[in-house]
Structure formats: structure tokens, C-alpha cells
C-alpha positions, 0 to 999 in steps of 0.5 A, a space after each residue: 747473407 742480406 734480407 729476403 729482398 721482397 721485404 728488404 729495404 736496401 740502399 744503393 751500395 756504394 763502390 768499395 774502392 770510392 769510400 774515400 773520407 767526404 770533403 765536408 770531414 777533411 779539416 777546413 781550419 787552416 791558418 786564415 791569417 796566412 790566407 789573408 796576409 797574401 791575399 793582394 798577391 792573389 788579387 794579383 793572381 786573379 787579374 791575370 787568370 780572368 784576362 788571357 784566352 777565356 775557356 767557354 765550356 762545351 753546353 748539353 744539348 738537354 738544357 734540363 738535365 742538371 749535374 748534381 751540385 757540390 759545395 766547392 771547396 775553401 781557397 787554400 793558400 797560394 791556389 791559383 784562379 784558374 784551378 779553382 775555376 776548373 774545380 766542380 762548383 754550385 749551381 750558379 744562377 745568372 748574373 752571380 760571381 764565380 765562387 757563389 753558392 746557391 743556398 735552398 730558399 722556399 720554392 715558387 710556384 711558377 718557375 720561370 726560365 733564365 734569359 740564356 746569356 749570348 757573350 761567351 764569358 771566360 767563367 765556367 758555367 753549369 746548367 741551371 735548373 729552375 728553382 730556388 734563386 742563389 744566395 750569395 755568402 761572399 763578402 763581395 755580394 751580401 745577401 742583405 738585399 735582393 733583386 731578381 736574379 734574371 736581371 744581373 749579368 755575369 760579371 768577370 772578377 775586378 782586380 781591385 783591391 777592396 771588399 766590395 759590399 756595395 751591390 745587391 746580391 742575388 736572392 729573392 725570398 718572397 714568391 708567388 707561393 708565398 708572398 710573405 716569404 713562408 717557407 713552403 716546400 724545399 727543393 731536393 738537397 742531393 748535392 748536400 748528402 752526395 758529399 757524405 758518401 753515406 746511406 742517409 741524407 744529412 739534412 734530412 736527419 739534421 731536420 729530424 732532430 732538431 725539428 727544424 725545416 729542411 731547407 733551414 737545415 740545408 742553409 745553415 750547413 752552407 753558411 758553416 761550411 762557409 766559415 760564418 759565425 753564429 752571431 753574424 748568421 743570427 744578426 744579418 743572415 736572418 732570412 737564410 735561417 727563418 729568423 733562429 735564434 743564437 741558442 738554436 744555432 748553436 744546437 744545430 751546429 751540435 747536432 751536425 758536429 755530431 754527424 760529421 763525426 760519425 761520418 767520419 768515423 764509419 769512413 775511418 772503420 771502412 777504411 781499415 776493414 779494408 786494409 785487413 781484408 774484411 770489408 765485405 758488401 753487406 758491412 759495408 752497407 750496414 757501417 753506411 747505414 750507421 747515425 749514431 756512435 752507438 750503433 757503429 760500435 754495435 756493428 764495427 765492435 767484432 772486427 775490432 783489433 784484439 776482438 776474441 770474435 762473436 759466436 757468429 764469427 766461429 761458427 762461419 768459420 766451421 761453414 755454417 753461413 749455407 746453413 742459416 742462409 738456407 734456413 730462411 731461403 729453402 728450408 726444403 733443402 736443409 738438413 743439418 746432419 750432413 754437417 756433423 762432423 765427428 771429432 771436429 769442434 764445434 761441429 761434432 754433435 747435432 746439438 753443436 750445429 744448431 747451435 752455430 746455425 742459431 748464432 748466425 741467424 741471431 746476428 744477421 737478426 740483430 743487424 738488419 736495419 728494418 729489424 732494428 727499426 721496428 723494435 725501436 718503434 715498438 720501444 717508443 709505444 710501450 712503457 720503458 721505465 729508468 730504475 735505480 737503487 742502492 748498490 749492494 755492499 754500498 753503507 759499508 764501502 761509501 761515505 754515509 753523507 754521499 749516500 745521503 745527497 742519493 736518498 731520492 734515487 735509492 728506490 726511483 722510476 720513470 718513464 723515459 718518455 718523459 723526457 723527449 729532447 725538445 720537451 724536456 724544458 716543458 716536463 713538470 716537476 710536481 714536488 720540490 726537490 726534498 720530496 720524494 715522490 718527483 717526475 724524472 728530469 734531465 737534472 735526474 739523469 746527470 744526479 743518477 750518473 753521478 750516484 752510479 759512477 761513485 757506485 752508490 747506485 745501479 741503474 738498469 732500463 726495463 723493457 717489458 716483456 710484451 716487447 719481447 713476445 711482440 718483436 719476436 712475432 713479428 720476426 718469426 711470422 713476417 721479417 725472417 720468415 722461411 720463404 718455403 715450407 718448414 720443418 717443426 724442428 726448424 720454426 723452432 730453432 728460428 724461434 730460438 734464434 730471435 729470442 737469442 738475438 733479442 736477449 744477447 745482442 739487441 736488448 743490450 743495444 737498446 739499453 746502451 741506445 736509451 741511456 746515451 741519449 738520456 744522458 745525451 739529452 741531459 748534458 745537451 740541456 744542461 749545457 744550453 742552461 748554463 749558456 742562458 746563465 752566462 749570457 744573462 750575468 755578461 749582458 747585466 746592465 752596467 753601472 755608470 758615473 758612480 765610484 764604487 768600493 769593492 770589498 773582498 771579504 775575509 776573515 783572518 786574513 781581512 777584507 779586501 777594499 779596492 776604490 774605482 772611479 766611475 772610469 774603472 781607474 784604481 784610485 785606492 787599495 787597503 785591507 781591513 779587518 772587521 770581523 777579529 774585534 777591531 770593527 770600530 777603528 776600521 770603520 772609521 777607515 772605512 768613513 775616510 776613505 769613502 768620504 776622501 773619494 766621494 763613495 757612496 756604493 760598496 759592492 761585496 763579494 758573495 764568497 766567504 763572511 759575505 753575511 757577516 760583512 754584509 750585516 757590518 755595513 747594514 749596521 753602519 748605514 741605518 745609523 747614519 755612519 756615512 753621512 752627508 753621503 747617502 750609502 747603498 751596498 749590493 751584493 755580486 758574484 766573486 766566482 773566479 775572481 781570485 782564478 783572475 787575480 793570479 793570471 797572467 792577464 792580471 799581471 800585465 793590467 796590474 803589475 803593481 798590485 798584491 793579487 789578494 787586492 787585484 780581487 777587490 778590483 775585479 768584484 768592484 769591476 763588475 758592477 761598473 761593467 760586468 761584461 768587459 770584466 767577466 770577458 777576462 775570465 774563463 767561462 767556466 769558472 763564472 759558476 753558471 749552475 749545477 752539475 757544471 763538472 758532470 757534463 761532457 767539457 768539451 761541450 761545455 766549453 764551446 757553448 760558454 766561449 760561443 755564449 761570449 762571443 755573442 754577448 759580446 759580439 751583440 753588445 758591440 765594441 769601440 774599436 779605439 778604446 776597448 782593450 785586447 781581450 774584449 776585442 778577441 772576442 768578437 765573432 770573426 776575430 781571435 788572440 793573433 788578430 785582436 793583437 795585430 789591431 791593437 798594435 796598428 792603432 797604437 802606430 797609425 792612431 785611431 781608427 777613422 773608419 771600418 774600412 781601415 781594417 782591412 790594412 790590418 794584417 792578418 784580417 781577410 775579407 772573411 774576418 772583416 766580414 765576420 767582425 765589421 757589423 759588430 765595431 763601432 766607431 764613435 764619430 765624436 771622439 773621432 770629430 775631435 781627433 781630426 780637429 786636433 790633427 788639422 790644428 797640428 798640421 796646420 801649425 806644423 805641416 812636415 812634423 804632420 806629414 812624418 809618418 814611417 811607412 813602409 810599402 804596405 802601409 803606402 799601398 793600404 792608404 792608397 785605397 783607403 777613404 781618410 774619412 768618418 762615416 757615421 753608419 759607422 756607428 750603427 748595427 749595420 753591416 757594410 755590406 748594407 751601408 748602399 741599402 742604408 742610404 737609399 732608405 735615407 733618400 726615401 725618407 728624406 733624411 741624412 747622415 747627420 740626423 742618424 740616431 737623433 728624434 728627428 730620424 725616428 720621426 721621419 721613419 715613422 711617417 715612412 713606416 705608417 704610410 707604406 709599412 715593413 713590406 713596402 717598402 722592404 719591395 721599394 728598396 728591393 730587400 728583405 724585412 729583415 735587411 730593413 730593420 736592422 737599417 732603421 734600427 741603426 739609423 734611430 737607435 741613438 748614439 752610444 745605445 747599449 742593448 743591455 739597457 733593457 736588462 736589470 742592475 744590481 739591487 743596491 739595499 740600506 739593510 739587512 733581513 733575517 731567515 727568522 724574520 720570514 713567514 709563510 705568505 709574505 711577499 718579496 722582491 728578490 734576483 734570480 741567483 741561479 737557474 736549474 732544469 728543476 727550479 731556479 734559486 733567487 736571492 730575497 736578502 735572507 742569506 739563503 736563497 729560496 727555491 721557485 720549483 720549475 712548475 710554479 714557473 708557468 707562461 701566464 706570470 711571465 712577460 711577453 719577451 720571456 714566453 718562450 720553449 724553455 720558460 726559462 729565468 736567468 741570473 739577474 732578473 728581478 722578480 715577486 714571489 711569495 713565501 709558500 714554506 720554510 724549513 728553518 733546521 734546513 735552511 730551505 725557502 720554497 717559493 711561488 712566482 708572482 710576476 718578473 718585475 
């Protein structure tokens, strides 16, 4: 029975027999590499579909009528032009490539008519509607420039074989609307949500909860359907995206992983319902109504196979649907006697009839969106608290040292509108962790899972009651009121029929809705903070020129020394015992050593005797020991350094070595560069922060691996020394194709320039796009290596010229420049170079200058005397596209962004816990960052806490005023001491400044 439809707000009912799954859900993930490795024999393919017998569409006679666009779908291996050319493609505008897709950019104001083309092309064309011009996501046209879209023409596909980066694409963000490129409103997304099949709009659901605009949301599902990475959207999609950040991409790409999901989901239930025959028109639309997991299992979990059936079920299989039905649509008519039947079940009394009439009507209740929607809303204005205590029965069964860990949870309550997803950095803890009386924090709610899944707490979500009472006078008065006259007898049964619907089923749903967001939100978070700890240890400022001696501390089986030169070589290993009274022979080892190898920095492991050997080395350094050499030591994190001693890749850099040793190589690495050392780890063995195992690890593990590509991707590599691993880590790459660039340098030498990528096999022109911007080239190792060949050749010219080279490598030489260029060295993208060296004529600079004083003097006479927006107009670009131009081109050569972040704190000595007082003022590290406070290291052997409400915007700098105020490992900074609990070894302290 639906909703009494002057009320109802339905949907349109999609047709039963076209519930196919959405194209967005098939799986995309094909092997690219087979793609690619046969994507000359398509270019081939493409010169001989563009030439013979063009087909010219027939037009519509209403130019402005306009078919609902779809994203066309990813070339499969071997597709032939000419299907694809007949598939359903975007709305195009003129002068854009066949294949291009259109991406929502800000409205204008004024919306001017395209120039109708009069040459009959051999492209498919659609009509096109004034509105938001085309963004090209192609490698073939980047939309780093821009120019208007009126001006270009539609150009056939070349059958060159070459990525072509070179020309301005199709996009103009700025409009009379808004000058500055302001978003304004966005323009209507129904091809997005067509392709769904669902009864909601994906980008609008999207931008609901993520609080991002519409036509953001809508760009950025195009770049991921369009297999772009989140470091190349970030970098050089910027305009696209309303300059987001990493972090808030990955949330989003989260947050519509988990829509496709349940999609995918509801299409899969649609599909079986039907094949048992039990899809009806009303199940339908409420499985299509479905946004979230849980409330697909609420109106999927009665058909499931092995289902005892509802109470509902039962009683429509005794017919009594009419019944209920007629109770809300003419009461007048009802009368419940005539369908007593004596002897028969469940229908043998007027009692029994009742109620199986009170149970249809409390299921059709209870799956009623508008019904669901108001008390939902009503939840989010009254006060919904989250309680928990001791389970019963819990001191005899559980450990009491477990129980303890609990002891804030045993009696707790709060609010759970506390904790709203994009506030939840921003609530408050006003107490520090051991007090009692503390606000509930996402870091709560994982705690209190903990505690109940060990079942040493019950947790339970209280709803008032005034709830009740509200939603059940709302249901009896206006949603399911009788639309005639009623009996007493009959208001009262639909009173009961409500309060049994909102007791037996949507109670329940509401707790499991509010816990799973909760726990949703806490995992979300959590996950997010552990991606900022990562980050800020892999993007540590690395150490160089020194030699540094790493030490593995041990107790029985000794201390692990390892010494490395200032280029990571391993010049020495041994094992000495400090710590079982041979101290003094092992010091004068140790003296040896570091003076036979000019070491004057030890790094020590945080890990087991990391004190005791910390307090050794503080004893020999303020007497004097080392001398002439001046020694510093700092501590470092050894998290996953012995899981990294026994891997394979361990093996293969190290065969030679006893892996107890490979670890002092590993803590010693990463100082010297903590970026290229900790790559080799899985992320999350790094250690980057509390509840780590209770979140989901699937989450978890994509969020780390995206962290890293990242950092890694932002950071840069060059391509002619960085080894495999680093290599698979840059955005666009993986295992098989960091392998397949290895080996082609190993065989054909170094690489001269970017462009010699694209003979690498296995690498398309998605992969080369992807991962070009983020290779650098050093131009004077590469000056140096072409002098020493022109000296070889010029001394022996057949030995030169005797190269094995196989067809491929003949056919990729042909169309491949030999020679250097310097924007190889630069952020800039390829695809941008054009651009780039427009702006050095408008300068009046050249190639050579790059990276020198006398480029950043002449940009900024340029930049003072037309500014940013000048001449982004003059080079018809945008800001964005601009700045990293002149970044690239001022940035000097070898510029690493992790300059600006902090080193290691190298120290002469050593305080103690006892030698702390309250008021005392320390500069410490931040050790570790929570949701509740973040750990720093003061030098005392336990690090003190800074509780998240003395972490307040006024005491941080301008770079880190952001949502989540949020400190990472390795940042130093000035604090006060506020308490110490010497028994407990606890150290509260207050935030001065980051230094």
C-alpha cells in the first residue's frame, strides 16, 4: 500500500525490467598496461576509422533541446575508434576533441551561443546548450590553460604517435558573474545522477555530506571516473577542484566509495528480489530510496534467504493488507469481523485480527521515507545522549587490569550532538584524560567499542521519551491519519499501530543509525589523523653530509651499531654490549670507530633500553669522550625497523647483512633521509597513533598507501637515481611499471628527458600524464653524461653507435627528442611547458636563467607591475596554472619541499622526570597526535601531554590555523609545565608557541 498520496512524496518509479547495475559500478580497473603496451596499433586504428566515408549525424531541428549527457566509458583493450564514436558521449563544446569531457565549472551570467560550425566533420556531435564551457581531462588537451571555447574548431584525431600536451584546452573559469573565478550557482547534474538509476542525486548527497559546492562535488567525480589521482588533482587540477586540499579529496573519494557501494548494493538486492519473484513496485522504490547501508538492511532484511518472515509478512499472507489499507483510506468500509475465521490461525479471534492489522500498518509506518525523515529530524532537535557502564558479571569473568583501562566509561554520557562529522576536531575536551569528568570525543567512541566488544561495558542510546509522544502525534494526526470519519476502536488501533512501529522497528533502526555513524565518523577521523602523522614523519627535513652511526639498542643480545656515509653507503657494522657491565671496553670501541670514520652523530632507536642507552652516550659526551670530534645524538622512531629487516626487500638491498644489523642500517637511514627509508615500510607498521587496530583496515590502509604516494609524489623524485621502491610510489605508477623503468634505464642509460618515458612499456598516456609532473631530471648529471658520450663517440664512433635495438626501440627513438630540457627540472607539468615558455618571453627570460636569482628578479618586476590576474588574462590561463609556472621556474635547482619542515633535535645531555617543576618552560617534538591531545617529547623519558583545548588557533602559526588544529609528529615546539604525577609517570602541559 503507498502513502496517502496528498501527502506522499514519491519518486518516479523506475522500470522494473531496466534495474541493470549503473555503468559507474562495473569494475573500471582493467589491466592499463595491456591498454598501453598496444596503444600504437590503436593509434593506427584511429588513423584508419577518422579518414573513409564521415558519418554526419542527423541535427534537431530545436536547437535547444538537449539530450541528457553521459560520461562515456573507458577504452577497453583492442576498441575500435569508430564504436566508440557511436557510443553516447558528453556534451561537448565546439572546438573540443572527441573523447572530451565537459566538467561543471561556475555559471555565467550571460550565456552566449556557440558559432554553428558549416564543414561537415566525420565526429559525432551532440547539441549543445549554453552553459558551463568544457574541461578537458586528456592528456591530449590539459586544462591548465584556457581560451574561449567559441574560438577553437573541431579538429580530427592525428595519427601521430605522441602526447600531445602542447595546446590550450577548452576551459574558461572566470566570467562576467565572477570575475574572480568565485563559484556561483551550479549547473543542473542530471547526467551524473542518470547513470545511478537511483531516487537521489549523487552529487547533491555527495555535497551534503561532505560540505563541499555542487559543482566541486560534480567535477571530482569526473576526474575519479576518469582515473586521476589525488595528487595530480590536487597539483595541477586545482581550478577544477576549488584549490582542496589532499586530505579533503581523499574524504570525498571515501565518502563516494560509499555511495557507489550501496548502489551497488541496492541494485544487487533489486536484482535477486527479482529473480524469487518478490520485487513488487513499492520495494522497489524504497530499496532506491536507500543512502546508507543501514537502511538497506532495514528494508532488504525480511526477504533475506533463511528469513523466518516479519510479523507483517504472516499476517498478509492470512489477507489482511485490505484491512489495513482501508483503515487509512475509508474507515467507513472496515469491519474487522468479517475477517474472523474460526479454527484458522492467526485469524480465529478479533483479537488475532487486530493484531495482524497492527502489524502491517506498523511496517508500512516504519518504511515510509517521509515518516523516517521526520523523526530523524526530530532526533536532531531533542537531546540524544550515548551511555555506557559496567557489564554485569564483568570483575568475575574480565581481567581486572582491563577493567581498569575502562574506568572513565564505567558510568559516562553524552550528548551525541557533540559530535557532528565536520566539528568533530573543534569539540573541546575541558579535562585531561585521567579525569573523570571529560566531553565525548570521537577517540571516546572507538575506547568505548573496545570496552563493549571485550564485553566489559554495555553501551545503549537514549532517546526521550517526548520523542515518542511527538512522532506518534505527528503519525496519528497528520502523515497516517484516516482520510474519513473513524471508529474510536479504529484511532486506537492506529495508535497502537504507531507505538508499535516506533518501539519494535524504528527505535532500533535509529539506535543502529546513530551508533554506525558514530563509529563511522570516529573511524573516518581517526583514519584522517593517522594520514597527518604519517605525512609529517615521511615529509621530516632529511640530513645531509653528515655520517651518521645508528644504534639498535638492546640489552642481552647488545646494541646494534651500523655507520653510513653522508651518501647512505654502509661503511661499518658491529654489536656491542653496554648495558651487562663491559660499558668502558665498549666505549672505547665505540671512540674507534667514530673517530676511524669521522662520526660525529649517533641516532638511537626509541625501542627497548632506548633510556639507559640514551643516558650512556649522554655520560660520555659531557665528559669529553670523543674529542676533537664534537657529538650530538637524537633520538628517532624504530617503528617497523626489525618487520623491515627480515623482508624481502631487506634481502635483496642487503644480502650480506645479519638482519639484526639490517636494523641499525634502517634507524641510522632515517635521519639521512626518512622519506626514501620509511617508503620501505608498510604504513601501517610506522606506529601513527592510537586505536590504529580498531578502525576498519581497509580504510585505513588506503588512507596510509594515499598518504604516501603524496608525499612522495609531492616531494619528487629523480628518475635516474631513485631506486624501485620509491619509484612505485609516485601517483600514476605501481610495482610492474616502476620495474619496467628500471630496467629501460638500466639498458638504454639514463634518461635525457620526460618524454623518453613514453618508450617505456607498460606506460600509457594516463600513466605518463599522471606521473610526468612529479619526475625530475637533473640537468647537470644529465650535461655531464652527454659530454662523456660525445667524447666516447667522438673517440670511437662504431663502438657509440652499437646499441641492440629491437623494432620498438628503433620505432620509439624515431619520435623521441635526444635532448635535455630544463623544465624538466621543474613542478611543471608537460602539458604546461607551452604556457611556460610564453611567460619566459613575457619576462624576457630564458631556459637557462631557470631556478637562478636573476629569473625570480625579473618575475617579480613582471608580477609587481601587471600582478597574478594580468597576466594569468595575458597568457589566457588560470592563477593556478600560473603559479606553479613561476614556482618551477624560480624555485632553484634541487629544491625540496621538506626544507621548511623541522630535523631531528640533536642533544649533548640528558634531564630527568625528577628534575621537572611545575612552571618550567621546555622545548620539546611532538611525539605523537591524538584526537584528545598530542604527546611531545621533552627529553625526560616520558612524553607529556598538551590536552587538545590548550591547542587553540591564537598560539599556532598562520600555516597551521586550520579545521583541525591539528599538530603532527616532528614539529617543535614551547610548552609549559602545568602538573606532574611522578607515581604515574604523567606530565600535563600547556602550548606556548610552535617554534
Amino acid at each position: 500500500m503507498t502513502a496517502p498520496p496528498r501527502r506522499a512524496r514519491t519518486a518516479p518509479k523506475p522500470s522494473i525490467a531496466e534495474d541493470e547495475l549503473p555503468s559507474f559500478l562495473i569494475s573500471s580497473s582493467e589491466s592499463e598496461e595491456k591498454e598501453e603496451d598496444e596503444w600504437q596499433p590503436q593509434k593506427k586504428a584511429v588513423k584508419k576509422a577518422t579518414v573513409p566515408k564521415p558519418k554526419v549525424p542527423r541535427v534537431r531541428k530545436n536547437a535547444t533541446t538537449q539530450k541528457k549527457p553521459t560520461v562515456a566509458r573507458k577504452r577497453t583493450k583492442k576498441v575500435a575508434v569508430k564504436e566508440e564514436l557511436d557510443t553516447s558521449l558528453p556534451v561537448m563544446a565546439p572546438g573540443m576533441n572527441e573523447g572530451e569531457l565537459q566538467l561543471q565549472q561556475p555559471k555565467e551570467e550571460k550565456e552566449k551561443k556557440p558559432r554553428p560550425s558549416s564543414k561537415k566533420l566525420p565526429v559525432k556531435r551532440s547539441s549543445v546548450q549554453p552553459g558551463p564551457p568544457a574541461c578537458n581531462l586528456d592528456g591530449a588537451e590539459g586544462p591548465s590553460t584556457s581560451i574561449a571555447a567559441a574560438k577553437q574548431q573541431v579538429k580530427l584525431e592525428e595519427p601521430e604517435e605522441d602526447f600531445t600536451f602542447d595546446e590550450p584546452p577548452l576551459k574558461k573559469i572566470k566570467s562576467a558573474a565572477c570575475p574572480q573565478g568565485t563559484p556561483i550557482k551550479f549547473a543542473a547534474s542530471a547526467n551524473l545522477n542518470e547513470e545511478h538509476k537511483m531516487n537521489w542525486d549523487i552529487v547533491k548527497v555527495l555535497s551534503q555530506r561532505t560540505g563541499i559546492e555542487e559543482w566541486v562535488c560534480a567535477n571530482i567525480i569526473r576526474l575519479f571516473n576518469d582515473d586521476n589521482t589525488i595528487p595530480f588533482i590536487a597539483r595541477y587540477r586545482k581550478e577544477l577542484i576549488n584549490n582542496l586540499e589532499a586530505d579533503a579529496l581523499r574524504e570525498v573519494q571515501q565518502v563516494l566509495e560509499e555511495l557507489h557501494s550501496v548502489a551497488k548494493k541496492v541494485h544487487g538486492a533489486i536484482q535477486k528480489l527479482k529473480k524469487e519473484g518478490k520485487l513488487s513496485g513499492n520495494l522497489l522504490t524504497a530499496l532506491l530510496n536507500c543512502r546508507t547501508s543501514e537502511e538497506l538492511d532495514h528494508v532488504y532484511a525480511p526477504y533475506k534467504t533463511g528469513s523466518k518472515g516479519t510479523k507483517a509478512q504472516r499476517a498478509r499472507q492470512l489477507g489482511l493488507e485490505p484491512a489495513a489499507n482501508l483503515l487509512i483510506e475509508n474507515p467507513r468500509e472496515l469491519n474487522l469481523l468479517s475477517y474472523v475465521k474460526e479454527g484458522a490461525e492467526g485469524l480465529s479471534t478479533i483479537e488475532e485480527v487486530k493484531s495482524g492489522v497492527q502489524h502491517i500498518l506498523a511496517d508500512m509506518i516504519a518504511k515510509d521515507r517521509e515518516t523516517l525523515d521526520f523523526i530523524r529530524d526530530l532526533c536532531q532537535r531533542q537531546y540524544i545522549c550515548l551511555q555506557s557502564a559496567l557489564a554485569k558479571g564483568t570483575s568475575q569473568k574480565a581481567n581486572e587490569k582491563d577493567v581498569n583501562k575502562f574506568h572513565l566509561y564505567k558510568n559516562f554520557s553524552c550528548n551525541v550532538k557533540n559530535i557532528h562529522h565536520h566539528q568533530v576536531l573543534r569539540v573541546l575536551i575541558l579535562t585531561t584524560v585521567w579525569n573523570l569528568k571529560s566531553w565525548l570525543l570521537i577517540s571516546h567512541i572507538l575506547a568505548i567499542n573496545r570496552g563493549e566488544n571485550l564485553k566489559i561495558l554495555t553501551v545503549k542510546v537514549n532517546i526521550p521519551d517526548r520523542t515518542k509522544n511527538e512522532f506518534s502525534r505527528w503519525c496519528v494526526n497528520e502523515r497516517w491519519r484516516p482520510k474519513a470519519f473513524a471508529k474510536p476502536e479504529l484511532m486506537q488501533l492506529l495508535r497502537d499501530s504507531v507505538e508499535d512501529s516506533y518501539k519494535r522497528l524504528i527505535y532500533p533502526l535509529l539506535c543502529r543509525e546513530i551508533r554506525s555513524k558514530l563509529t563511522s565518523d570516529a573511524e573516518k577521523e581517526s583514519v584522517m589523523m593517522f594520514g597527518r602523522n604519517l605525512r609529517q614523519l615521511l615529509l621530516t627535513s632529511p640530513v645531509r653530509g653528515r655520517t651518521l652511526m645508528g644504534v639498535d639498542p638492546g640489552y642481552k643480545h647488545g646494541c646494534k651499531l651500523a655507520i653510513i656515509s653522508p651518501t647512505s653507503q654502509i661503511l661499518h657494522t658491529d654489536v656491542v654490549y653496554l648495558h651487562s657491565g663491559r660499558g668502558f671496553h665498549e666505549a672505547q670501541k665505540i671512540r674507534k670507530l667514530m673517530l676511524d670514520f669521522n662520526c660525529g652523530t649517533v641516532v638511537i632507536g626509541n625501542g627497548t633500553a632506548c633510556r639507559e642507552t640514551e643516558a650512556y652516550f649522554a655520560d660520555l659526551i659531557m665528559k669529553k669522550y670523543f674529542e676533537p670530534l664534537d657529538v650530538t645524538y637524537c633520538i628517532t622512531n624504530e617503528a617497523g625497523a626489525s618487520i623491515y629487516s627480515v623482508s624481502p626487500e631487506a634481502c635483496k638491498e642487503m644480502p650480506d647483512l645479519d638482519p639484526n644489523l639490517r636494523s641499525a642500517v634502517s634507524i641510522a637511514r632515517r635521519v639521512q633521509d626518512p622519506l626514501a627509508e620509511l617508503v620501505k615500510i608498510e604504513p601501517k607498521h610506522i606506529g601513527v597513533g592510537m586505536y590504529q587496530h580498531d578502525v576498519s583496515q581497509t580504510l585505513l590502509k588506503a588512507t596510509l598507501d594515499s598518504v604516501v604516494e603524496e608525499c612522495v609524489s609531492f616531494v619528487g623524485v629523480d628518475i635516474n637515481i631513485c631506486s624501485e621502491i620509491l619509484l612505485r610510489h609516485i601517483a600514476g605508477l605501481n610495482a610492474n611499471r616502476a620495474k619496467n623503468i628500471i630496467e629501460w634505464r638500466e639498458k638504454n642509460g639514463p634518461f635525457i628527458n620526460r618524454e623518453q618515458l613514453k618508450a617505456v612499456k607498460g606506460l600509457g598516456p594516463k600513466s605518463y600524464q599522471q606521473c610526468a609532473g612529479f619526475i625530475r631530471i637533473n640537468q647537470e648529471y644529465i650535461r655531464t653524461f652527454l659530454s662523456q658520450t660525445s667524447e666516447l663517440a667522438a673517440g670511437n664512433p662504431k663502438e657509440a653507435t652499437n646499441e641492440k635495438q629491437g623494432k620498438k626501440k628503433i620505432k620509439a627513438a624515431a619520435n623521441v627528442t635526444w635532448q635535455p630540457d630544463p623544465l624538466d627540472q621543474t613542478c611543471i607539468h608537460p602539458e604546461s611547458y607551452n604556457m611556460a615558455m610564453r611567460f619566459l618571453t613575457f619576462i624576457g627570460g630564458s631556459p637557462s636563467e631557470i631556478g637562478k636569482p636573476e629569473m625570480q628578479q625579473k618575475v617579480n618586476v613582471l608580477l609587481e607591475r601587471e600582478g597574478m590576474e594580468g597576466i594569468s588574462k595575458r597568457l589566457t590561463t588560470t592563477g593556478q596554472t600560473l603559479q606553479i609556472i613561476i614556482d618551477g621556474l624560480t624555485q632553484p635547482e634541487g629544491f625540496d619541499i621538506r626544507k621548511d619542515f623541522d630535523k631531528p633535535d640533536f642533544k649533548r645531555s640528558i634531564v630527568c622526570l625528577e628534575d621537572l617543576s611545575v612552571g618550567t618552560i621546555l622545548t620539546g617534538r611532538v611525539e605523537n597526535a591524538t584526537l584528545f591531545g598530542v604527546f611531545v617529547d621533552i627529553g625526560v623519558g616520558k612524553a607529556g601531554l598538551i590536552p587538545m583545548h590548550r591547542i587553540t588557533e591564537d598560539k599556532l602559526p598562520k600555516a597551521k590555523k586550520r579545521r583541525s588544529l591539528a599538530l603532527g609528529p616532528g614539529e617543535k615546539v614551547e610548552v609549559r609545565v602545568c602538573d606532574i604525577n611522578i607515581p604515574q609517570s604523567r606530565i600535563s602541559l600547556d602550548l606556548i608557541r610552535v617554534l
